[in-house]
C-alpha positions in Angstrom: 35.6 23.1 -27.3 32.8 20.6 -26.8 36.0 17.8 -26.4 37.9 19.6 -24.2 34.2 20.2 -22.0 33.8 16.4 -21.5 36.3 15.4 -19.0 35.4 18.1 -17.1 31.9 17.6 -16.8 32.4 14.1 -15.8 35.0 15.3 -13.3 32.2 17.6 -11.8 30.0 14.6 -11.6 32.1 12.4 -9.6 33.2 14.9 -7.5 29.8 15.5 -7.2 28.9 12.1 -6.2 31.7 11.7 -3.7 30.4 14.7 -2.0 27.0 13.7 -2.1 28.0 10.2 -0.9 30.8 11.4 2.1 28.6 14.4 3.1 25.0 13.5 2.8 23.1 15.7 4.5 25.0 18.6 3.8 24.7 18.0 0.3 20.6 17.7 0.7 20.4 21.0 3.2 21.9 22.5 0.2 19.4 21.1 -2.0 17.2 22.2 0.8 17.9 26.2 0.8 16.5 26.0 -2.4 13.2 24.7 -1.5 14.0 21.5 -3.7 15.4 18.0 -3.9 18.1 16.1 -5.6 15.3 14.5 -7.8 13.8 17.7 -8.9 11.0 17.6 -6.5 9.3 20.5 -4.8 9.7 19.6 -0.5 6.2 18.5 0.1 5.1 16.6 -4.3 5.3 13.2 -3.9 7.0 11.3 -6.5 5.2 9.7 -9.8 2.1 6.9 -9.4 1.1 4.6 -10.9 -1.5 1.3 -10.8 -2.1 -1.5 -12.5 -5.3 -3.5 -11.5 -5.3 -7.5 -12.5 -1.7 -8.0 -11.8 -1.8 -11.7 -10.8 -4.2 -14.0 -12.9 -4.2 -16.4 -10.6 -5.9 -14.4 -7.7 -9.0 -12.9 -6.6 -7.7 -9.4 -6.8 -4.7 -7.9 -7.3 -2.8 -5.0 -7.8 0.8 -3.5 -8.8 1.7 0.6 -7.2 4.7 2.0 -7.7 5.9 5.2 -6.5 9.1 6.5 -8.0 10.5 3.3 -8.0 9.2 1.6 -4.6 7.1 -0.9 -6.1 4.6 -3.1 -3.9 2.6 -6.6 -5.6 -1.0 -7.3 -3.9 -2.6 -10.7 -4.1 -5.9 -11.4 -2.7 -7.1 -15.5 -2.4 -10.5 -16.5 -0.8 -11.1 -19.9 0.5 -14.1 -20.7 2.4 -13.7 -21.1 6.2 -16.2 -22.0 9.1 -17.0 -19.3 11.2 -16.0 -18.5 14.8 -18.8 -18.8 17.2 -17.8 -15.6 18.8 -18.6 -14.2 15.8 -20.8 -16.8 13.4 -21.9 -14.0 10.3 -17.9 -12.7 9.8 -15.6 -13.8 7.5 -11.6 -13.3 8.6 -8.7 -11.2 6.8 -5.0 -12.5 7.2 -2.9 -9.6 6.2 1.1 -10.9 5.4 3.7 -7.8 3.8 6.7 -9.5 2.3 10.5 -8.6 1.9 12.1 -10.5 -0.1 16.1 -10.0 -0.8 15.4 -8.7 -4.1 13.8 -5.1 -2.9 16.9 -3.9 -1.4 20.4 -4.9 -0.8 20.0 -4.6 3.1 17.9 -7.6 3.0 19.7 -10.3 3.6 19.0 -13.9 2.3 17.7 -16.6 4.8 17.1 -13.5 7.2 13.3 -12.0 7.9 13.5 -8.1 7.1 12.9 -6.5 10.9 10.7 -3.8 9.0 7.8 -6.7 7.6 6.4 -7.6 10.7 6.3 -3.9 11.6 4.4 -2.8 8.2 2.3 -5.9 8.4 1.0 -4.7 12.4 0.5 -1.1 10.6 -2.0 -2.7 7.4 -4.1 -4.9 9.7 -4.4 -2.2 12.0 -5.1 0.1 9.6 -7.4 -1.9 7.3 -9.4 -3.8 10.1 -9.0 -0.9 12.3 -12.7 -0.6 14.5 -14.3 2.4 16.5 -15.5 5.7 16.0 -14.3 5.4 12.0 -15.1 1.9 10.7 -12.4 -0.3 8.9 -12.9 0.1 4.8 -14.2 -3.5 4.8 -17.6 -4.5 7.0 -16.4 -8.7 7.9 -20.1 -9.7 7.7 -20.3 -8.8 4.2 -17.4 -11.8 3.8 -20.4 -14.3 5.2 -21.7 -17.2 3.1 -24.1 -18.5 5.5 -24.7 -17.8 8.8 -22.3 -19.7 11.5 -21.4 -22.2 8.6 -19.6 -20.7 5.7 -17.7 -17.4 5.7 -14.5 -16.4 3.1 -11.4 -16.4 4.4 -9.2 -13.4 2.7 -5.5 -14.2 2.4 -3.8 -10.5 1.3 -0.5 -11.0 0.3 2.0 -7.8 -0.8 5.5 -8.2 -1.7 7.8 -5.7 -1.9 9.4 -5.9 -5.2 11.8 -2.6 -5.3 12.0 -0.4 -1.7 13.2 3.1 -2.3 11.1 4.4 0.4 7.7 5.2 2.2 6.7 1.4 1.9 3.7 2.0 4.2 2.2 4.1 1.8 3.2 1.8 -1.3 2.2 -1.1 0.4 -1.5 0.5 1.7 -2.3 1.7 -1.9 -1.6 -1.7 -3.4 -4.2 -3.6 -0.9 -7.1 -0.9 -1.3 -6.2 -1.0 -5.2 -6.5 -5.3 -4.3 -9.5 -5.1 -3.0 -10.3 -2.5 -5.5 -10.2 -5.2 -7.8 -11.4 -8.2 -5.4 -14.2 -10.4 -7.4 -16.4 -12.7 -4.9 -16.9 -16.3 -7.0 -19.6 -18.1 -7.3 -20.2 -20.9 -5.0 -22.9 -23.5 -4.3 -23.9 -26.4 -2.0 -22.5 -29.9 -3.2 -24.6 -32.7 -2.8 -22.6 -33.3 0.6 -24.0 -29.6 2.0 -20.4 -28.1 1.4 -20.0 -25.2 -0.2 -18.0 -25.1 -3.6 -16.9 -22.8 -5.7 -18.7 -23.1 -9.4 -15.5 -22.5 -12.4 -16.3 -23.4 -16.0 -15.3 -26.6 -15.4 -18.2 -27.8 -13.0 -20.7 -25.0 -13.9 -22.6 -27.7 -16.0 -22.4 -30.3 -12.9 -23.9 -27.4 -10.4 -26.4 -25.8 -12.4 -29.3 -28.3 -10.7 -28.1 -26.7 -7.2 -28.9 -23.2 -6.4 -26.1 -21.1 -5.8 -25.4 -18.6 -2.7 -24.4 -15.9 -5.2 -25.8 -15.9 -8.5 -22.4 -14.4 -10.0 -19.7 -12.7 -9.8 -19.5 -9.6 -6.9 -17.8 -6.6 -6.2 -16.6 -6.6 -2.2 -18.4 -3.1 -0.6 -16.0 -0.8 0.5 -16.3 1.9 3.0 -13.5 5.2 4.1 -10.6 3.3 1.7 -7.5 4.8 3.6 -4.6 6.5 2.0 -1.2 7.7 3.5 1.3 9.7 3.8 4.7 9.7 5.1 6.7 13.2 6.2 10.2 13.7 7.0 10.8 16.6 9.4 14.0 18.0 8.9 14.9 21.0 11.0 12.0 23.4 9.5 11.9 21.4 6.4 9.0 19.0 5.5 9.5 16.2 2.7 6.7 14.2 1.5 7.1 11.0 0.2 10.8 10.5 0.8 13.1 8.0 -0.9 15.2 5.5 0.8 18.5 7.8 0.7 16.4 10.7 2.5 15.1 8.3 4.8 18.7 6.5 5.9 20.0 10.2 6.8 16.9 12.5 8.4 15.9 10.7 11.7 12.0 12.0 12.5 9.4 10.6 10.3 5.5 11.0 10.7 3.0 8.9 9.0 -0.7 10.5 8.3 -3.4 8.0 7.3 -6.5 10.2 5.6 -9.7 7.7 4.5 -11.5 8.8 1.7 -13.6 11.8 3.8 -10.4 13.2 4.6 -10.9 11.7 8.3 -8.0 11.2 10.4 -7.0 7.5 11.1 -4.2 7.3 12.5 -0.6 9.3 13.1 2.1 6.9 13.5 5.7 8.2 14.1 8.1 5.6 14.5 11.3 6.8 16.8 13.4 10.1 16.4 13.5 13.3 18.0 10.1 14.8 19.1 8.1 16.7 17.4 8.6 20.8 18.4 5.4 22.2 16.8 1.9 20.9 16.6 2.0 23.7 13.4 4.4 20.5 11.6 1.8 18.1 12.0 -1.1 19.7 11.0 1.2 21.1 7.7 1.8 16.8 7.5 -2.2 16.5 7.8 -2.6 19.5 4.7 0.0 17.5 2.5 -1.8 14.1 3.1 -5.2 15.8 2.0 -4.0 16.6 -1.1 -1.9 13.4 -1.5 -5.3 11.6 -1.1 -7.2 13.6 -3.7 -4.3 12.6 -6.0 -4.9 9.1 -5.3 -8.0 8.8 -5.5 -7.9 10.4 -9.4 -5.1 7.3 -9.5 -7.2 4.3 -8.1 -10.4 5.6 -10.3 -8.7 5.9 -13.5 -7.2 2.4 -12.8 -10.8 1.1 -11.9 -11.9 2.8 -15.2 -9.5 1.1 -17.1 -9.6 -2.2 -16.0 -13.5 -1.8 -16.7 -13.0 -1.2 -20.1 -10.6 -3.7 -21.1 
């Protein structure tokens, strides 16, 4: 019996698939009347997290997120800059998301990805952001000395697998970064430069008192999480993947910082929104998104403190 039921089951599966693949989104309103999704998901769970603090050796701070299986890289590389003299006590942030053809087979080698420079605008914007609610990192607190030597942070995130939401993938990775971020130690030379002090030429500078005595953690204020929605007739999806994304046409982007303040709501195109009730429900779901990360990025802190 359990021969005979083989075929059939694999029949069932590519019929299945065909289905799935010819008739998309009937086969996920299907999915949807049930108040689930083809992965198993309840409508408004985000999928699986995870962090990994440290990912890169070779930078200041780093960091490696995944959710489900979008996967975002962070890499964080000081140098020391001269200050502007419109502002003389700030250092600078230059804020670069990569899309390399690896991530997704719609990114074409030798072409840009369209969707970088646009995720790049929403990180800056969202990480230097000014106003009312300040940006998670004060620029004076980047500062050597006054109107001479300020750090210049390069962040760097690559896009290593995108299966959706790469905002939110992408934001997580650079808070987690600069989570991570270590200041080094640096000192005059005997030229009035500032250098940094490694093993190598800590026995050189020790005559020469240093502007920070060791090793510091970069303050951080309101880190910002988010959230992207798909509204689908009176359906809401969190988190979606890249197949939910290429066949539902209104998405909405909540930002929450870590006082569950509203940042920003960024909808990008598609049909507008009917019901102020759909984006306060997007607001609710981001809330609680945020309180899961949070419980993420600390455990990952925790970790890295112990090894």
């Amino acid at each position: 019996m359990a021969s005979m039921g083989g075929p059939n089951d694999l029949s069932s599966e590519m019929e299945l698939d065909a289905f799935r693949r010819l008739f998309p989104i009937c086969f996920h309103e299907r999915h949807l009347l049930e108040s689930i999704r083809p992965d198993g998901r309840a409508l408004g769970r985000a999928r699986d997290t995870t962090l990994m603090l440290g990912a890169v050796a070779s930078a200041n701070g780093s960091a490696l997120a995944k959710i489900g299986c979008t996967t975002m890289l962070a890499a964080i590389k000081l140098e020391v800059m001269t200050p502007t003299a419109e502002a003389p006590d700030e250092g600078c942030i230059a804020i670069d998301f990569h899309m390399p053809p690896i991530c997704s087979p719609l990114v074409r080698p030798g072409r840009p990805a369209e969707l970088a420079p646009v995720i790049s605008k929403q990180l800056s914007d969202t990480i230097l952001r000014q106003g009312i609610i300040s940006g998670m990192i004060n620029l004076k607190d980047l500062c050597l000395v006054s109107g001479k030597a300020a750090w210049m942070a390069y962040l760097d995130i690559y896009c290593l697998d995108a299966d959706g939401a790469l905002f939110d993938a992408a934001l997580l990775s650079a808070v987690a970064a600069f989570s991570h971020l270590q200041i080094p130690v640096v000192s005059f030379n005997d030229d009035g430069r500032i250098v940094l002090i490694s093993d190598d030429n800590s026995g050189a500078m020790k005559e020469k008192e240093p502007v920070n005595k060791e090793k510091i953690k970069l303050k951080l204020n309101n880190l910002p999480f988010s959230l992207t929605c798909i509204l689908h007739k009176n359906y809401i999806l969190a988190d979606p993947t890249s197949e939910e994304e290429s066949i539902m046409e209104t998405f909405l982007t909540v930002v929450l910082d870590s006082s569950f303040q509203l940042v920003s709501l960024n909808k990008p195109g598609g049909p507008g929104l009917a019901h102020t009730s759909s984006i306060q429900e997007c607001i609710t779901l981001t809330r609680q998104r945020v309180k899961e990360v949070q419980k993420i990025l600390q455990e990952a802190i925790s970790d890295m403190e112990v090894d």
